[in-house]
N, C-alpha and C positions, 0 to 999 in steps of 0.2 A: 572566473576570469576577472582579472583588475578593471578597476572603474576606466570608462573611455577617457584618454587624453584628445580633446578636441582643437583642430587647427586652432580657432579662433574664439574664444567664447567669451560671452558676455563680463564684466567685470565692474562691479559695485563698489561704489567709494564710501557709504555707510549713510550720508545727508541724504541721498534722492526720496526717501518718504517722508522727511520731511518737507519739500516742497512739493510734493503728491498730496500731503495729509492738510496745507495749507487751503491744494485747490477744492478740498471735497468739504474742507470749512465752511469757505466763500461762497462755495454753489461753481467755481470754476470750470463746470464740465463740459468744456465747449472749444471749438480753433478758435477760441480765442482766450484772453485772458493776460493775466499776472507776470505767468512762469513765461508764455511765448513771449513778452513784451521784454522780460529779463532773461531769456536765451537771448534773444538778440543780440540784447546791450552785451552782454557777457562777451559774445561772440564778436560782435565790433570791436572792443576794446582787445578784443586778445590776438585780431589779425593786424589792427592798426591799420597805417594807409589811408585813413579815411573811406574805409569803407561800409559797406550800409548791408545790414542783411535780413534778410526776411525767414523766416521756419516755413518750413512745408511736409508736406506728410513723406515725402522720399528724395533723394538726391535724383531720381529718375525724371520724376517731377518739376525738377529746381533746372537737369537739364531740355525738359522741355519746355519750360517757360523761357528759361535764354534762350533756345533759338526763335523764339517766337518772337520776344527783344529786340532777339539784331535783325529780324526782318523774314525769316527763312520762310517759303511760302512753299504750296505744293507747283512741280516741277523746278524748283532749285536745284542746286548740289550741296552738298556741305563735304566735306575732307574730314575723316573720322580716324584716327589708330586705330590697327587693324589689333594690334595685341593689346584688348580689354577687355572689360568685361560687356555684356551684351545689353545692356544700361544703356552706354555710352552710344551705343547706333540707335536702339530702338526707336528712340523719338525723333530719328531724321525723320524712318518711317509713316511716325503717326501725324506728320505734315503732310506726306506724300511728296517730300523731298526724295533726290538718289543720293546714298551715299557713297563716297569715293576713298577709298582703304587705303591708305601709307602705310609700309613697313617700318618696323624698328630699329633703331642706330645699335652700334654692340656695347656702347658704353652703360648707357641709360635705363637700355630697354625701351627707350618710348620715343616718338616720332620721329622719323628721320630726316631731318633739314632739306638733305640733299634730294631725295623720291618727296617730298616736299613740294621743291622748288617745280621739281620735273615736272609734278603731278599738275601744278597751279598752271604751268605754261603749257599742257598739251591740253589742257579743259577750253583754256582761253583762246587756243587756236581752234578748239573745237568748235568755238563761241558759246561757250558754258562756262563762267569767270565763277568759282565756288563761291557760295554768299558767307560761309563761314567755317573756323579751323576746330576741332574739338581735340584737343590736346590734353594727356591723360600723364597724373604722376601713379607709374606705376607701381605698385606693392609699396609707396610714400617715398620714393625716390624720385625729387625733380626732373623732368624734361630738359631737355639743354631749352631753358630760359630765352636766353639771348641769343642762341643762331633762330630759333621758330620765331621770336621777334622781328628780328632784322627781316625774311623771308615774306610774314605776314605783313607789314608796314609797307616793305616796298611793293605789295599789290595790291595794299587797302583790303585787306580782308580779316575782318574782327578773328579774335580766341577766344572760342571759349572754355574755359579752365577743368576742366572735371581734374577736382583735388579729393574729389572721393574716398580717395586711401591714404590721402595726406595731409590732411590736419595735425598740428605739430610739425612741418615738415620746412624745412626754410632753404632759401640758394642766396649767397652774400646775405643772410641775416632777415630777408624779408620770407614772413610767413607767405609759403603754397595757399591759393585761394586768392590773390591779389595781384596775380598778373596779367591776369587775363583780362578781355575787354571786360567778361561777367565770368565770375568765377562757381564751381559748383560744390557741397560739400554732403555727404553721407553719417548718417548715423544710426546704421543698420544695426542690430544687433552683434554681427561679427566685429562691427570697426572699433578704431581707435577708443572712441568713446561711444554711447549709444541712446536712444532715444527710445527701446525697443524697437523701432523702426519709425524711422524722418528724416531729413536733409533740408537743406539750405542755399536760396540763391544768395551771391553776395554781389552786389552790384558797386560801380561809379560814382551813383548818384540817388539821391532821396527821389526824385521820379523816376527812377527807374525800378527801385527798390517798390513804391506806391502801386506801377505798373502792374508789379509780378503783383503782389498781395493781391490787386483787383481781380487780375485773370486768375486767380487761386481762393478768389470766394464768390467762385461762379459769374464773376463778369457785373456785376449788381452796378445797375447805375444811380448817382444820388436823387432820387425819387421817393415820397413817404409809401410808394407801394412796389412790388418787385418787378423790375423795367430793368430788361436788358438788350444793348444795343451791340455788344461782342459777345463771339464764344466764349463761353467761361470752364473753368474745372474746381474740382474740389479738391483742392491742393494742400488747404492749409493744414498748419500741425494743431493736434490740440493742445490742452492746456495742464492736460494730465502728463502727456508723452515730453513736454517742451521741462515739467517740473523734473524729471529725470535726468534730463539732458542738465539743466543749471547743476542739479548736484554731482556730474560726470563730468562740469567742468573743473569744478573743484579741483577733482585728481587727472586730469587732462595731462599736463607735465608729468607728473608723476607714473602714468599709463605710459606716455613715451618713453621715457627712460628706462621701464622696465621691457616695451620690446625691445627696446635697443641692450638692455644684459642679453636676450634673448639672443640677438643678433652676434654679440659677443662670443655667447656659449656656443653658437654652432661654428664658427672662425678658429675658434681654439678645437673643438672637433675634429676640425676637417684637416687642421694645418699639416699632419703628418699623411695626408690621404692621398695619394696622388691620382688626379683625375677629376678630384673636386672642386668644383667654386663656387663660394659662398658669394650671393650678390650684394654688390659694396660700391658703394659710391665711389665716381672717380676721381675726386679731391676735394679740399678742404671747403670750398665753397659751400658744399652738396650739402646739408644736413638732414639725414632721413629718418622718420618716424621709425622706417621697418616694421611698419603695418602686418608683413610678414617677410618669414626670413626663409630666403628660395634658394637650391643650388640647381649647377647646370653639372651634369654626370658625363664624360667625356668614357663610355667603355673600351676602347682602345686602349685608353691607362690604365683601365679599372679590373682589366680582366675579362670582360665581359660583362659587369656588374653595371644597371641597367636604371634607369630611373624608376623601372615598374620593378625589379629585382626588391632596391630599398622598400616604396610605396605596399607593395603585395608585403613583406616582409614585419614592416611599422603596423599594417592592417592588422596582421595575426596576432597582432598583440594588444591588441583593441588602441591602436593609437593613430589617428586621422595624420593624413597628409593628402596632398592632392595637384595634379601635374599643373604647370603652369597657365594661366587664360589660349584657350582654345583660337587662334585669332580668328576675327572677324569674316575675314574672306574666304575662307575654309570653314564656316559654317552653313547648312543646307540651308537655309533662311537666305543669307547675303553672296554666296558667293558669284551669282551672276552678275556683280557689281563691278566696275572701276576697279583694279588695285595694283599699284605699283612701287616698284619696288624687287630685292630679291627675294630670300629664304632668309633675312635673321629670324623672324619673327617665326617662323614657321621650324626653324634648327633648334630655337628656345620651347616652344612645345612639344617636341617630341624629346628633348634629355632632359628638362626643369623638373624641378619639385618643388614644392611649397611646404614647410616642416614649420609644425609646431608650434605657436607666436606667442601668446595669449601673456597678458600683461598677469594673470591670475595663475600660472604655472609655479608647482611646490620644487622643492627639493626633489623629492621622491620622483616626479615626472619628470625631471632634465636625468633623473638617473637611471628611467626606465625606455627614456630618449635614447641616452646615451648607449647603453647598451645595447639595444637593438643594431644602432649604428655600426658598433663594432663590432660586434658580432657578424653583421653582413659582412664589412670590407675584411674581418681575419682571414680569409682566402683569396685576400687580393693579389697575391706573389705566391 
């Protein structure tokens, strides 16, 4: 059988042992260090805004330090998108916060203003005013920005940003990760770029930024012996994983543009398919990393050809794909939760697929893409 084609796989820009091989010179082997001091910077300068960021061992991390920021305590609520990944909720929980699920807009994929607005005004009559919004750029395609703005301002309730999948990712030109009150960012192994596994708080402010860092090295208060007066965690990134990351920004651009041929390649695909849609930003504002590049399978056009028809199909040929985020509220974990709204989000997991992304994709694999593809819809008429 052919070697697997993988959704999303790690990709190497050729430096990152070299700032690996600096830390193990120095003695750097530690959350702290060199390289995380110069992630950072790297990382401020390339979101701009003035923004401040700190490294941490995961973006799950990064999002539980922000809610802990804007205050979120146990019996709060927080308002979560329900179409994410399960990152995104789990740390209401580990406050012993509720969380509260909004549905999807059809443009975006990701929060819907209007179930929103709704959701904000029946908490507050409930007299449960959510302490904060956790707003998701999905597969690196912004959020409608400015309606979840306007919505959040007018009831005083912070964003927080989970840009997770959208590093590279801009709306009118301003880098995803800097809209939010605090924003959140991932460097999983699958993402855009990678740390082997890490993420990052990006915050407003140098205290705020100080904040996270403290509750991310166990809480240590300045004391010549270890005194601590808050919960702490062990957050921070080290200084091996952080050297990786520096040389992953290097080709950071360079990784986006190539999902974005990716994204390309399956558009020209699909264009003669009728039934298919390739997810694509709704206008020129929108600039998407395309993190990954997802269709929605419409079998009434298709013949009867199924989302699982493709995925089962791509499988036999050793080539990963994978249906869309399961959402939140239709998980056995969350669903006796809050959620409103109607069916996008739930109409988008049952036809979605995720095909293929990987900034490290040959020839050979868009051709053994391709054909599979065609193959499938030849009996579409």
């Amino acid at each position: 059988m052919c070697s697997k084609i993988w959704l999303s796989s790690p990709h190497m820009g050729g430096t990152e042992q070299k700032y690996i091989q600096e830390a193990f010179d120095a003695n750097w082997v530690a959350p702290l260090g060199p390289n995380v001091n110069g992630l950072e910077q790297d990382l401020e300068s390339y979101l701009g805004n003035q923004t401040h960021v700190g490294a941490l061992s995961s973006g799950t991390a990064a999002i539980h330090l922000g809610l802990i920021l804007l205050g979120v305590q146990a019996g709060d609520e927080v308002i979560c998108q329900s179409m994410t990944f399960s990152a995104s909720a789990n740390p209401i929980l580990y406050l012993g916060a509720t969380p509260v699920f909004i549905d999807s807009e059809e443009q975006t994929w990701n929060i819907c203003p209007v179930a929103l607005e709704q959701a904000i005004q029946d908490r507050i009559q409930n007299g449960n005013k959510p302490k904060a919004i956790i707003a998701v750029h999905l597969y690196g395609v912004p959020y409608q920005i400015e309606e979840i703005r306007t919505v959040a301002d007018k009831y005083e309730i912070p964003i927080l940003e989970d840009s997770a999948e959208a590093l590279g990712s801009t709306y009118k030109g301003q880098k995803c990760g800097t809209f939010g009150d605090i924003g959140v960012l991932s460097f999983n192994g699958n993402k855009i770029i990678t740390t082997s596994g890490g993420g990052a708080i990006v915050t407003k402010s140098v205290a705020q930024k100080d904040k996270a860092i403290f509750f991310a090295t166990q809480s240590r208060d300045n004391a010549p012996h270890y005194q601590h007066s808050e919960i702490g965690y062990n957050y921070r990134m080290s200084n091996i994983c952080a050297g990786i990351g520096r040389g992953q920004m290097e080709v950071l651009d360079e990784h986006v543009a190539l999902r974005r041929q990716m994204h390309d390649f399956y558009i020209e695909i699909f264009k003669s398919i009728e039934g298919v849609e390739v997810f694509s930003t709704p206008n020129d504002d929108y600039f998407a990393n395309y993190w990954l590049s997802a269709i929605i399978i419409d079998e009434k056009k298709t013949n009867g050809i199924t989302r699982e028809t493709l995925r089962l199909a791509l499988d036999a040929e050793n080539i990963e794909s994978r249906p869309l985020w399961k959402p939140m509220h239709l998980q056995p974990i969350f669903e006796k939760y809050p959620y409103y709204g109607t069916t996008v989000a739930e109409s988008l997991f049952e036809n979605g697929l995720c095909l293929p992304s990987g900034s490290n994709l040959s020839d050979d694999d868009r051709n053994r893409i391709k054909e599979v593809i065609q193959f499938v819809f030849s009996n579409q008429k």
